[in-house]
Every structure is written in structure tokens, then in C-alpha cells.
TORDO-866158 format. One record per residue (C-alpha): chain; residue number from 1; x negated, y, z. Coordinates in nm, 2 decimals, always signed. Each point is the difference from the previous one (the first is absolute). Layout:
! TORDO-866158
[rec "A",NUM,[X,Y,Z]] ...
***
This chain:
! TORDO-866158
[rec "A",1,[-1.05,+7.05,-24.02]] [rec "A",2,[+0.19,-0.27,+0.19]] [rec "A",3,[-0.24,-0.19,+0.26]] [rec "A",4,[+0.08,-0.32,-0.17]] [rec "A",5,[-0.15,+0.10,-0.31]] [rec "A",6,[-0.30,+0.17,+0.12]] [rec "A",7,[-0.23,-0.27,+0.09]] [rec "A",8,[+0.06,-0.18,-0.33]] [rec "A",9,[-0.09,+0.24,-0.27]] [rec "A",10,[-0.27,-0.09,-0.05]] [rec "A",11,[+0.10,-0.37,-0.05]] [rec "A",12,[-0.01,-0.16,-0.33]] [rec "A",13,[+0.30,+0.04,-0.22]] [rec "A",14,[+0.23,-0.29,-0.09]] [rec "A",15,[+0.00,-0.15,-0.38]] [rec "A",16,[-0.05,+0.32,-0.17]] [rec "A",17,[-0.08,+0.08,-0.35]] [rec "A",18,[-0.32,-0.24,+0.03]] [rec "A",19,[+0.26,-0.28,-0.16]] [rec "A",20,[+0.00,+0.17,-0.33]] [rec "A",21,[+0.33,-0.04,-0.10]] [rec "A",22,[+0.08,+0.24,-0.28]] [rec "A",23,[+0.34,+0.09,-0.18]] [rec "A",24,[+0.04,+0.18,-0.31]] [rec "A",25,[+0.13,+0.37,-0.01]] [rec "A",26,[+0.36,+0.06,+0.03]] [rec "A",27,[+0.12,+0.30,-0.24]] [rec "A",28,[+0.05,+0.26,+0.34]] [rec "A",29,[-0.40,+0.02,-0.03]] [rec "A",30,[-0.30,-0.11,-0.14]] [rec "A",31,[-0.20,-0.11,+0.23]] [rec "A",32,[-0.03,-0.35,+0.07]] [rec "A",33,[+0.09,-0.18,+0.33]] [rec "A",34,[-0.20,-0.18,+0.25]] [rec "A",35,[+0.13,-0.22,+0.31]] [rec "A",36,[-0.04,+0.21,+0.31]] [rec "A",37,[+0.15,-0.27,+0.28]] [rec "A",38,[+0.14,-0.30,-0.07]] [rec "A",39,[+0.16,-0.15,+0.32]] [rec "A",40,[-0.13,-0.33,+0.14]] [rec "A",41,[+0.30,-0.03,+0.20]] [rec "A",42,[+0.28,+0.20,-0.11]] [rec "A",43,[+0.17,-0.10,-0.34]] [rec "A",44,[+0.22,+0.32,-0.15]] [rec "A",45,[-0.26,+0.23,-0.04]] [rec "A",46,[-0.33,+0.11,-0.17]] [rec "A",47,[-0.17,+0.28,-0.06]] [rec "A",48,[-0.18,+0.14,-0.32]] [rec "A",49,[-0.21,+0.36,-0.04]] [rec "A",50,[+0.02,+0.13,-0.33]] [rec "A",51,[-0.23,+0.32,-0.01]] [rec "A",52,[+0.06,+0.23,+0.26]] [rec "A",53,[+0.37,-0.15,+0.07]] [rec "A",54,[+0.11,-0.37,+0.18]] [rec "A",55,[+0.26,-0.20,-0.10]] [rec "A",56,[+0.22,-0.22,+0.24]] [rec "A",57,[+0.22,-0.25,-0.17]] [rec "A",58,[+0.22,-0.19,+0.24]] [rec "A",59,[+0.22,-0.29,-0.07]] [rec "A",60,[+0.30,-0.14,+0.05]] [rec "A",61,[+0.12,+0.25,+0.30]] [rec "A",62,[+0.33,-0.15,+0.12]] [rec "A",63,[+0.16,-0.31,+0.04]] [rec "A",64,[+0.04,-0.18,-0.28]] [rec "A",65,[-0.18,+0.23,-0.28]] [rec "A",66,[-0.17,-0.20,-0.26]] [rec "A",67,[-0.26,+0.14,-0.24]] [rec "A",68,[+0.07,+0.31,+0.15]] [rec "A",69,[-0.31,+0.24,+0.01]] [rec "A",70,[+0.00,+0.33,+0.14]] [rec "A",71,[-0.32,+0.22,-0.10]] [rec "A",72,[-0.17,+0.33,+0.19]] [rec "A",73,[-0.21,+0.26,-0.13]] [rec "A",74,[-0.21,+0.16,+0.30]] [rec "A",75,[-0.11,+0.34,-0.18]] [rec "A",76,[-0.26,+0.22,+0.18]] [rec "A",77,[+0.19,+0.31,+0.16]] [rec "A",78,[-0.26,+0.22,-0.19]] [rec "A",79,[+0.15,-0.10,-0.30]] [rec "A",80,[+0.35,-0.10,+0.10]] [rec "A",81,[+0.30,+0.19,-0.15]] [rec "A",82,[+0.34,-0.04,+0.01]] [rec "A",83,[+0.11,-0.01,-0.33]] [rec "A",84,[-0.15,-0.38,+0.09]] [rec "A",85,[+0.24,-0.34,-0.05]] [rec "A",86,[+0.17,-0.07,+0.32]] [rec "A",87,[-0.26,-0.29,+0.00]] [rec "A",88,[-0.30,+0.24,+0.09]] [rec "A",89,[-0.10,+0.05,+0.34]] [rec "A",90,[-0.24,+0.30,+0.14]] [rec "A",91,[-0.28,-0.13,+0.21]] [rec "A",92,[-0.07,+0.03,+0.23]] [rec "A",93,[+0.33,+0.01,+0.16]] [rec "A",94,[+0.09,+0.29,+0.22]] [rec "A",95,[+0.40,-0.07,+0.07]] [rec "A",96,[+0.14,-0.34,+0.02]] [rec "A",97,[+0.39,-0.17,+0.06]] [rec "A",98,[-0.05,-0.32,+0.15]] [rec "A",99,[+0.33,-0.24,-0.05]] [rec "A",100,[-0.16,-0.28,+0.16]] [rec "A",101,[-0.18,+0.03,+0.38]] [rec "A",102,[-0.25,-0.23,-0.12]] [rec "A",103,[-0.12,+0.29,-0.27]] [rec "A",104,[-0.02,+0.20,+0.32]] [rec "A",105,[-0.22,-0.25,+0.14]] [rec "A",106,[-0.20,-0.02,-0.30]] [rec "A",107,[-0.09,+0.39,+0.01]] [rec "A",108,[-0.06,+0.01,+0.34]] [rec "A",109,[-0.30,-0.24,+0.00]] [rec "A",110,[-0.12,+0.19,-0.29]] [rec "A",111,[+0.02,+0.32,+0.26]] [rec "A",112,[+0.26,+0.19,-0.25]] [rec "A",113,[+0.25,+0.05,+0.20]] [rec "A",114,[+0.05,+0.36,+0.01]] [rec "A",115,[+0.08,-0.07,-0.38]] [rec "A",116,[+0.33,-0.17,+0.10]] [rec "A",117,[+0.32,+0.27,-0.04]] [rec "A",118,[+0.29,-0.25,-0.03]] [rec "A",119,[+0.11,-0.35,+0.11]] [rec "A",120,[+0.25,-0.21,-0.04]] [rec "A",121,[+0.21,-0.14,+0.35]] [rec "A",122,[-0.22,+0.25,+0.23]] [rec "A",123,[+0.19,-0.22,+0.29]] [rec "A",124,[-0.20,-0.31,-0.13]] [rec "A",125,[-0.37,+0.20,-0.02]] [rec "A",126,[-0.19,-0.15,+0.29]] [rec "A",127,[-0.33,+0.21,-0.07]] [rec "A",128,[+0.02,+0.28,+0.27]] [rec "A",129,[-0.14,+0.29,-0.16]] [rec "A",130,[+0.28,-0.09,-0.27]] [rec "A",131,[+0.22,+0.02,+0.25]] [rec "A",132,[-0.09,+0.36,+0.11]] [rec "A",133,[-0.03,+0.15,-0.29]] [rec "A",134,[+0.37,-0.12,-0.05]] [rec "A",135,[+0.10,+0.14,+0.32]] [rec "A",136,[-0.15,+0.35,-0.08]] [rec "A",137,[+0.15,+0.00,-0.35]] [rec "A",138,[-0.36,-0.06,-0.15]] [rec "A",139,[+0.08,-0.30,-0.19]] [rec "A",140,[+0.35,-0.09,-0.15]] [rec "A",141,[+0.26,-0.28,+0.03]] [rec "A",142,[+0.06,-0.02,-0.40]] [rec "A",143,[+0.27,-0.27,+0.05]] [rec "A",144,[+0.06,-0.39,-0.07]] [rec "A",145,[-0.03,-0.21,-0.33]] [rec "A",146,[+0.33,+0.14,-0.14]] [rec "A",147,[+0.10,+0.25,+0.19]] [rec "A",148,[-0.36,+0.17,-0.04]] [rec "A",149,[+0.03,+0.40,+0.03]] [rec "A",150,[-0.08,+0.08,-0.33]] [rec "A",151,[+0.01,+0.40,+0.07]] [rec "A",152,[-0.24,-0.03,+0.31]] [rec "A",153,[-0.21,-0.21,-0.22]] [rec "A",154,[-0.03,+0.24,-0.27]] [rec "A",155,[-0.08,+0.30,+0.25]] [rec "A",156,[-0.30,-0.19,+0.16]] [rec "A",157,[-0.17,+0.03,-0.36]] [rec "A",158,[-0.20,-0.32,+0.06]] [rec "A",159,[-0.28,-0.08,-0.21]] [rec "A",160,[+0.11,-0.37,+0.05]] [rec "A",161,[+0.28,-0.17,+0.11]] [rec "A",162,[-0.11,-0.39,+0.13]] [rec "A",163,[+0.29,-0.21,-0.10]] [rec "A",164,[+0.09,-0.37,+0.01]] [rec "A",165,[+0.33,-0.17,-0.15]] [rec "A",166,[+0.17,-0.29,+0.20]] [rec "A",167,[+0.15,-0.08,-0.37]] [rec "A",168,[+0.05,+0.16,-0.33]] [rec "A",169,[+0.29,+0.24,+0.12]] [rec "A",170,[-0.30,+0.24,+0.19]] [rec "A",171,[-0.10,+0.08,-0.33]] [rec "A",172,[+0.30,+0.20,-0.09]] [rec "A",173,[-0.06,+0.25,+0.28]] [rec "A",174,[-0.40,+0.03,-0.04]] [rec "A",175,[+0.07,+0.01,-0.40]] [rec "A",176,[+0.26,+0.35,+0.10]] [rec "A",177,[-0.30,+0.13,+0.23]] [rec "A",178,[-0.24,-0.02,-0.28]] [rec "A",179,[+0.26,+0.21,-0.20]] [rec "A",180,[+0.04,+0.26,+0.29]] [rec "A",181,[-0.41,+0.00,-0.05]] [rec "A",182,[-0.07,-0.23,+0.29]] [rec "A",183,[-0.35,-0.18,-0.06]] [rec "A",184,[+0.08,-0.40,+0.15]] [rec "A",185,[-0.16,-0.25,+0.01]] [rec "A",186,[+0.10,-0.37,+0.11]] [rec "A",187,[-0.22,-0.23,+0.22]] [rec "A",188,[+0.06,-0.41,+0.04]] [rec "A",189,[-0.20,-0.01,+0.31]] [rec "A",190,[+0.27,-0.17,+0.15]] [rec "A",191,[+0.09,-0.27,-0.24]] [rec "A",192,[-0.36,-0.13,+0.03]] [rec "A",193,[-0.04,-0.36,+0.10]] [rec "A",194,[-0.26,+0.03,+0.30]] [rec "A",195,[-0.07,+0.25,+0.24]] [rec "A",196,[-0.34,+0.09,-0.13]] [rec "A",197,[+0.17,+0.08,-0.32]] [rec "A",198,[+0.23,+0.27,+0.17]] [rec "A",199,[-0.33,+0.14,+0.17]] [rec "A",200,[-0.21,+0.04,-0.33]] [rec "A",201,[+0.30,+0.23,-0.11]] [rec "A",202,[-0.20,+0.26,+0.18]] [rec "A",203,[-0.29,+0.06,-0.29]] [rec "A",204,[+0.30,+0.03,-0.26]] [rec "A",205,[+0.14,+0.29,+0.26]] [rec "A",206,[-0.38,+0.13,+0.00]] [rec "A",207,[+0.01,+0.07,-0.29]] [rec "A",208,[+0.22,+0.28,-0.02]] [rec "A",209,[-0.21,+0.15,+0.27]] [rec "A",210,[-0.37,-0.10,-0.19]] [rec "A",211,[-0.10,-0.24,+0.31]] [rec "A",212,[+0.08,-0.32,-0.19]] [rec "A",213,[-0.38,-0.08,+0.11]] [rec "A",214,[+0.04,+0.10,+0.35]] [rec "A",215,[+0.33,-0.22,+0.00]] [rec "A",216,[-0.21,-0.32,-0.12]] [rec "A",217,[-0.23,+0.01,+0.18]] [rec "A",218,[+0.23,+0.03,+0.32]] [rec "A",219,[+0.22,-0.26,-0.15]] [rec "A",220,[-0.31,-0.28,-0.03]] [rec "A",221,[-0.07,+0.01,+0.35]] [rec "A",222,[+0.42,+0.02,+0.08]] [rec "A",223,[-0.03,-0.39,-0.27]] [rec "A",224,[-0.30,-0.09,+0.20]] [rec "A",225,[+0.10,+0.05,+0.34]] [rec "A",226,[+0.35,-0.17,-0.14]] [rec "A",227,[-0.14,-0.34,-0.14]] [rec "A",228,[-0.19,-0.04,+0.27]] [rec "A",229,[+0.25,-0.04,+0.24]] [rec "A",230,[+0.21,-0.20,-0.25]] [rec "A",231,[-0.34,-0.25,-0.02]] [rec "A",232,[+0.13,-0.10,+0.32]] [rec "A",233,[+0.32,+0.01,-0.01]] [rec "A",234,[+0.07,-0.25,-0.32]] [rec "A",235,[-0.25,-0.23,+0.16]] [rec "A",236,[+0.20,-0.03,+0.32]] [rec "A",237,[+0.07,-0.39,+0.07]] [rec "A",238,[+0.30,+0.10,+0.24]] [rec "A",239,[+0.29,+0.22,-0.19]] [rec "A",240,[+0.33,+0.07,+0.17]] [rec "A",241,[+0.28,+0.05,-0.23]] [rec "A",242,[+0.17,+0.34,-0.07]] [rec "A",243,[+0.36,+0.07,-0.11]] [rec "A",244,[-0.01,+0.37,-0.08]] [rec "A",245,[+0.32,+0.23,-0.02]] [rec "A",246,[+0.36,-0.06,+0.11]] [rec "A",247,[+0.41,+0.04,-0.16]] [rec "A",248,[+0.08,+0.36,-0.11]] [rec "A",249,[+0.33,+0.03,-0.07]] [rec "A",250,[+0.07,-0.33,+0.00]] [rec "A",251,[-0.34,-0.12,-0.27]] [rec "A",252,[-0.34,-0.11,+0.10]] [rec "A",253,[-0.29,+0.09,-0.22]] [rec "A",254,[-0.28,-0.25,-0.01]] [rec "A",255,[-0.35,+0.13,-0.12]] [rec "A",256,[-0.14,-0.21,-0.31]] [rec "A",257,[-0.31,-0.18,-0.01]] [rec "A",258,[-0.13,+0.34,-0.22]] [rec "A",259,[+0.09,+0.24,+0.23]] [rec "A",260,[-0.26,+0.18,+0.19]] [rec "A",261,[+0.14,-0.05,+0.37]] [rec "A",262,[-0.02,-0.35,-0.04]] [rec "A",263,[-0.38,+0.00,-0.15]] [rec "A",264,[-0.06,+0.23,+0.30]] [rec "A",265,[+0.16,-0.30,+0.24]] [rec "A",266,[-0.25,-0.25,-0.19]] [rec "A",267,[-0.29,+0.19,+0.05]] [rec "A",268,[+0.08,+0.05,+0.38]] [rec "A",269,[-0.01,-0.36,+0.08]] [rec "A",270,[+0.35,-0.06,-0.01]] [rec "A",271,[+0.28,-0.19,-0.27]] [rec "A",272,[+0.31,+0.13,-0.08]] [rec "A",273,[+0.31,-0.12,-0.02]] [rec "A",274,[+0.34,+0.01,-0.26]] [rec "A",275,[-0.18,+0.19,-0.21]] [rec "A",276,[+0.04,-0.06,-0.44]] [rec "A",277,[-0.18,-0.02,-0.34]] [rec "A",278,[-0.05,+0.35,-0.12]] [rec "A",279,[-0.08,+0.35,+0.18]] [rec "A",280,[+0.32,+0.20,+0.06]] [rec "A",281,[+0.18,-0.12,+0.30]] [rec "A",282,[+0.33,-0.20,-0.08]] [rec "A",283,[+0.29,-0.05,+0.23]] [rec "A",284,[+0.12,-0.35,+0.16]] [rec "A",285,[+0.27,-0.14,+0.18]] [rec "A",286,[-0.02,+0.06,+0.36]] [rec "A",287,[+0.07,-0.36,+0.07]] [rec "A",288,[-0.36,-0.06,-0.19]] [rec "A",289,[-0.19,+0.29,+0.20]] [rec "A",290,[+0.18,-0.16,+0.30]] [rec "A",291,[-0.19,-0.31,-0.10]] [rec "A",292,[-0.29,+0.16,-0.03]] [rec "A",293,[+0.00,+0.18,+0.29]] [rec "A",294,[+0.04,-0.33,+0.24]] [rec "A",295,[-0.35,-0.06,-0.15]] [rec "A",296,[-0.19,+0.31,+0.04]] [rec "A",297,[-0.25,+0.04,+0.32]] [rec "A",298,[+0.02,+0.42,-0.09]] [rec "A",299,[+0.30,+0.23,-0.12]] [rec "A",300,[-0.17,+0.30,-0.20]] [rec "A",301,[+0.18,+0.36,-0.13]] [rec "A",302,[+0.35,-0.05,+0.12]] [rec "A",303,[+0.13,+0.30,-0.13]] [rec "A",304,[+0.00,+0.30,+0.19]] [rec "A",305,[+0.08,-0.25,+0.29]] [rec "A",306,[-0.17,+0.15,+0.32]] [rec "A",307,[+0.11,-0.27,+0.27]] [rec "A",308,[+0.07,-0.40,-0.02]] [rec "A",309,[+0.37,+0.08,+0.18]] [rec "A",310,[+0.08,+0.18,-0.34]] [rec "A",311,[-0.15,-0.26,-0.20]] [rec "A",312,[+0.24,-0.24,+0.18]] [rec "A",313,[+0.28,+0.23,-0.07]] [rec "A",314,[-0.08,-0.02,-0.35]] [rec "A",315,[+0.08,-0.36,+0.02]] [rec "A",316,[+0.09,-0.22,+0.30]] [rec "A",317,[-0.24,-0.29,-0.14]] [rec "A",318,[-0.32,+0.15,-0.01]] [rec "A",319,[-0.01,-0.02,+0.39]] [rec "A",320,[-0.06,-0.35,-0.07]] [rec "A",321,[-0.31,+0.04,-0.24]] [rec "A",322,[-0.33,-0.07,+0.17]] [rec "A",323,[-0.12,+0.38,-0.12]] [rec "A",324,[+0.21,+0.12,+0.25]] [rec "A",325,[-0.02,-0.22,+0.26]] [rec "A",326,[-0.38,+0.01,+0.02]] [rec "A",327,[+0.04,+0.39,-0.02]] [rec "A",328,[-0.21,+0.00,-0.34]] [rec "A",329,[+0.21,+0.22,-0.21]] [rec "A",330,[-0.21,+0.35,-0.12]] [rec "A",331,[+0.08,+0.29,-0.22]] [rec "A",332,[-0.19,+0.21,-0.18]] [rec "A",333,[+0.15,+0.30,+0.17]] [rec "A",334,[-0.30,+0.14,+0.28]] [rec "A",335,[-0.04,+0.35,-0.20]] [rec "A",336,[+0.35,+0.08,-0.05]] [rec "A",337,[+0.16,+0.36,-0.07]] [rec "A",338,[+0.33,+0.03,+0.18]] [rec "A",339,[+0.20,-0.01,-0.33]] [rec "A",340,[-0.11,-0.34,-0.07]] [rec "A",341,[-0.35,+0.05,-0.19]] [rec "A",342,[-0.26,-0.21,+0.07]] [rec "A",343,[-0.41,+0.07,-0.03]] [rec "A",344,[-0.05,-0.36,-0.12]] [rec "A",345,[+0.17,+0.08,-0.32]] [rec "A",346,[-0.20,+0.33,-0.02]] [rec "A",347,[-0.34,+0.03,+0.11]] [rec "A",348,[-0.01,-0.41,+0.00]] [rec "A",349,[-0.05,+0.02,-0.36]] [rec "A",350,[-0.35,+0.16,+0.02]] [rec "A",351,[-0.07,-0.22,+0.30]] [rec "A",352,[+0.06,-0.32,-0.13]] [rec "A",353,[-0.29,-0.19,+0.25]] [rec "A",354,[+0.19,+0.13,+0.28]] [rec "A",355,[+0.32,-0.11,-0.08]] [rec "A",356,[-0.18,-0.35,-0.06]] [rec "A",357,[-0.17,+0.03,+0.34]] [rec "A",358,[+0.30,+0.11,+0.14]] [rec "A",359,[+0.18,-0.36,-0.16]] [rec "A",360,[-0.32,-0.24,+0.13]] [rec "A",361,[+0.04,+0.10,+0.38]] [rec "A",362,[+0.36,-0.04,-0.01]] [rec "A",363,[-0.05,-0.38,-0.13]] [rec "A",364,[-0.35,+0.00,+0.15]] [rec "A",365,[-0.04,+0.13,+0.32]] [rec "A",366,[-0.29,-0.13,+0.10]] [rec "A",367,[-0.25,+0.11,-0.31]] [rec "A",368,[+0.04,+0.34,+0.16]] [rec "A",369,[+0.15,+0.07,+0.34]] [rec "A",370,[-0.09,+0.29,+0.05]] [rec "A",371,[+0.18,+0.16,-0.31]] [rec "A",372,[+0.33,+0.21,+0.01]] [rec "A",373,[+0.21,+0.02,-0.23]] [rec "A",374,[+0.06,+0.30,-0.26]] [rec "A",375,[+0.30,-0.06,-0.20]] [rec "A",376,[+0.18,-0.34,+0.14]] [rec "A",377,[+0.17,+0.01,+0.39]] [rec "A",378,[+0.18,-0.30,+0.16]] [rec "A",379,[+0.35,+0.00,+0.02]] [rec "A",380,[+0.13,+0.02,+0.37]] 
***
């Protein structure tokens, strides 16, 4: 069992059936349901036992669904068969697609890896034992959103393949592998509003491998560890300001006041800058991100950027912002694979209190000076 989730099993489970909460049968079976987890963090998921079998209902999965609810039978392998609706799942779990790096990250805490046969962008996968297997033909590129190899997919014979949908489209190509007898299921971890949200996503991916209690248990002290440091951090008295991002292709996106990056930022002691009502990031003139760039003490997540001269190739006036000047611009980009991937996105979403940690020495030095860094490097 992975080393993280050792020392905590015998730890107290989080909100479990103790709550009460009962629905009526639904006509697939009899038995009645009971809440299993609800999350105290996360928002587009729950999950219910009914008799021997667990239900996941997730909601709203891309951007921009509304009243959209996507539901999860997790049937016992004992009794599994695969005459089953696409919507049943055999648990636990012994071959998995992974279309997102941060399901990857999710399994590997839960020490499943060697359940993993496919991924999606295997240039992008920073976990190294990932990488490996790739290299020795043990795990499987299966493609990219639509140009996903359907055929390589179908000859992995996953048990499950761990989807998400940047928009309605993706469900078009997951709805054509449920007809070629691929088992998917979508996740929302990354449309959740705070980085302790994404994190909890890791009991709803224990479930398909019957450690949702392990998982919660390891996920309290991941919340604990998190809102401790963020105790700190929103009662700082002293908060530089933060413009995060920079043009692409001519548009600059600006975080909204929702999003999780700039919750993160609030919780490390710091304000953001530019950013909007809402969650989704929006784009803005460059003449108003110019503005607000003239204001901001540090530059965050320019891009793939990986040196100030290119950021001042990008545009002639940012050599004039005080970011630069001051030498205070930092990306996200320490762990990087050398197609472009970066860990943060990954295994950062399992360790959001080190991300956070990561944030509060760059804008607070001196609460830690000894610390060094994980995820975020200067640029030189």
C-alpha cells in the first residue's frame, strides 16, 4: 500500500453514513441508499452505498452544463457482468485510461498505479514510473480529446476509462466508446472552485478501488495541514499584489474572483490583480492588463515563459513593469517534462498545502527561509 496511506488507516473516516441521509430505491434495485461521503470541500460529487454496490453521481462536468448529473454504479467484481449498462463499473478496478494527469495523480497516492494501462498526452505525464512504463510499451498513449485512438482504447479492455469534458462536444466521443463497450466515466475535479476541492476528488477515485476510507482519512490531514497554513496567510497585514498570466495569441486571460488560483493567492498572503466576477477566466484588452501590470509587486504563470528576455519579447512594455524590474516574476514550471507538462498541474492536485506553501515563501520569505521550492522557480 502507498506509504502515504499507511500511517493513516487507522484514522477516522470523514462524514460517512453517520449523517443519515437516506434516498428512496431507484427501480435498478431494491435496496435502499445511504450517504457514504459527502464532500466538505469539493462540490460535484457524492457518494451513496446501496447494498453491496456504491453509487457516484457527479454534476455538471464541463463548462457550462447546467442540471447536468452524471450517475455511477460501482458493482462488486464478484458479481459484476458484462451484460451491465455502460454505467456500471467493476470494483475494484484492475485496468484504468486516465485522460487527465491529474487522474494519474489521484491513483498514485492511492498506490494503484500498476492499474494504469493508458493515458492521454504521455509527453505531458510527469509521474516517472508513468513515464517508464510508456517507454517500455507498458502503458499506452491513447491520444488527445478528439483525436483519441479509439482502436488502442478498445484493445486495452479497461475496466474504466477516467474522463473529463472541457465542454459538451467530449461527450460525443465518450458516448461512441460506451457503444464500442468502453466503461467511462467523467470527473469535474478540475472545475472545482478551491484547491481543496480538486484534492478531495481522491475518495471519489477510491472508490473504484474500495479505499474511499483510506482516501479520507489521508485527505483530512492533506485539509488540515492546508488551512493551517492558509490561517496565516489570509491574516497577513502586508499583501503584495499579483497579476497572474500573460497575452496568448494576442488575448490575456484574467482569473475571476471564483477561480481557485486566485483563492490560492488569498490564502498565501497575497491580492491579486485584473482579475473578474465569476470563476472561468475571461480575456481583456492588453492595454488593461498593461495597467494592471504597472501595479503588480509579482508576475505569476506567464505561460510556458522560462526567462524575463522572452517575456520582454512578448511585448516591449513589460520591461517597464515593476515585476520585472525587481526580478519578481515566477512560473509554476519547476517539475516540467520536456514536452511542456508540468507536475504542478499533476501531482499538485493531491498536494494542495504544498502548492500553498510553495505560494507564501514566494510572497513571504521570511515566515520560512529555509524552505525550497517544489513547483514555482524564478524566472532568470
Amino acid at each position: 500500500m502507498n506509504k502515504h496511506l499507511f500511517i493513516l488507516l487507522l484514522l477516522p473516516a470523514l462524514i460517512w453514513a453517520c449523517e443519515g441521509t437516506k434516498k428512496p430505491a431507484v427501480a435498478e434495485s431494491g435496496a435502499e441508499f445511504e450517504l457514504l461521503y459527502r464532500p466538505s470541500y469539493a462540490s460535484s460529487f457524492y457518494i451513496e452505498q446501496q447494498g453491496d454496490k456504491k453509487w457516484l453521481h457527479v454534476f455538471n462536468p464541463w463548462q457550462g452544463a447546467e442540471n447536468t448529473e452524471m450517475r455511477y454504479c460501482l458493482q462488486p467484481r464478484e458479481t459484476f457482468a458484462d451484460t451491465l449498462p455502460a454505467h456500471y463499473i467493476p470494483i475494484p478496478v484492475r485496468r484504468a485510461v486516465c485522460l487527465s494527469t491529474t487522474h494519474i495523480a489521484f491513483i498514485d497516492y492511492l498506490g494503484q498505479t500498476s492499474t494504469i494501462v493508458g493515458v492521454s498526452g504521455a509527453g505531458y505525464v510527469s509521474n516517472p514510473q508513468i513515464r517508464e512504463w510508456v517507454t517500455g510499451g507498458l502503458v499506452h498513449d491513447v491520444g488527445y480529446e478528439e483525436l483519441l485512438s479509439y482502436e488502442t482504447i478498445v484493445t486495452l479492455q479497461p475496466d474504466v476509462l477516467f474522463a473529463y469534458g472541457v465542454n459538451g462536444e467530449m461527450k460525443a466521443v465518450t458516448d461512441k466508446l460506451n457503444d464500442m463497450g468502453v466503461r467511462v466515466v467523467y470527473l469535474a475535479d478540475y472545475l472545482e472552485e478551491n484547491a481543496l476541492g480538486k484534492a478531495e476528488y481522491m475518495v471519489a477515485v477510491a472508490a473504484f478501488y474500495r479505499l474511499e476510507h483510506e482516501a479520507a482519512g489521508a485527505f483530512e490531514q492533506i485539509a488540515e495541514a492546508y488551512e493551517a497554513l492558509a490561517e496565516r496567510g489570509r491574516a497577513a497585514t502586508v499583501r503584495p499584489r499579483v497579476i497572474m498570466n500573460a497575452p496568448w495569441r494576442d488575448t490575456w486571460y484574467m482569473p475571476g474572483e471564483d477561480n481557485y488560483m486566485t483563492k490560492l493567492l488569498l490564502d498565501a498572503g497575497a491580492q491579486p490583480i485584473g482579475i473578474h466576477r465569476g470563476r472561468d477566466s475571461k480575456p481583456v484588452s492588453l492595454e488593461a492588463a498593461y495597467t494592471c501590470a504597472l501595479q503588480a509587486d509579482y508576475w505569476l504563470h506567464p505561460n510556458a515563459l522560462r526567462s524575463l528576455q522572452e517575456l520582454k519579447e512578448t511585448d516591449s512594455r513589460f520591461a517597464r513593469t515593476p515585476a520585472i524590474i525587481n526580478r519578481k516574476v515566477y512560473n509554476n514550471t519547476r517539475r516540467s517534462t520536456p514536452d511542456g507538462g508540468s507536475d504542478f498541474w499533476e501531482s499538485g492536485v493531491v498536494r494542495p498545502q504544498v502548492i500553498l506553501q510553495d505560494l507564501q515563501h514566494l510572497f513571504h520569505p521570511e515566515w520560512s527561509p529555509e524552505y525550497e521550492f517544489v513547483y514555482y522557480e524564478p524566472l532568470q
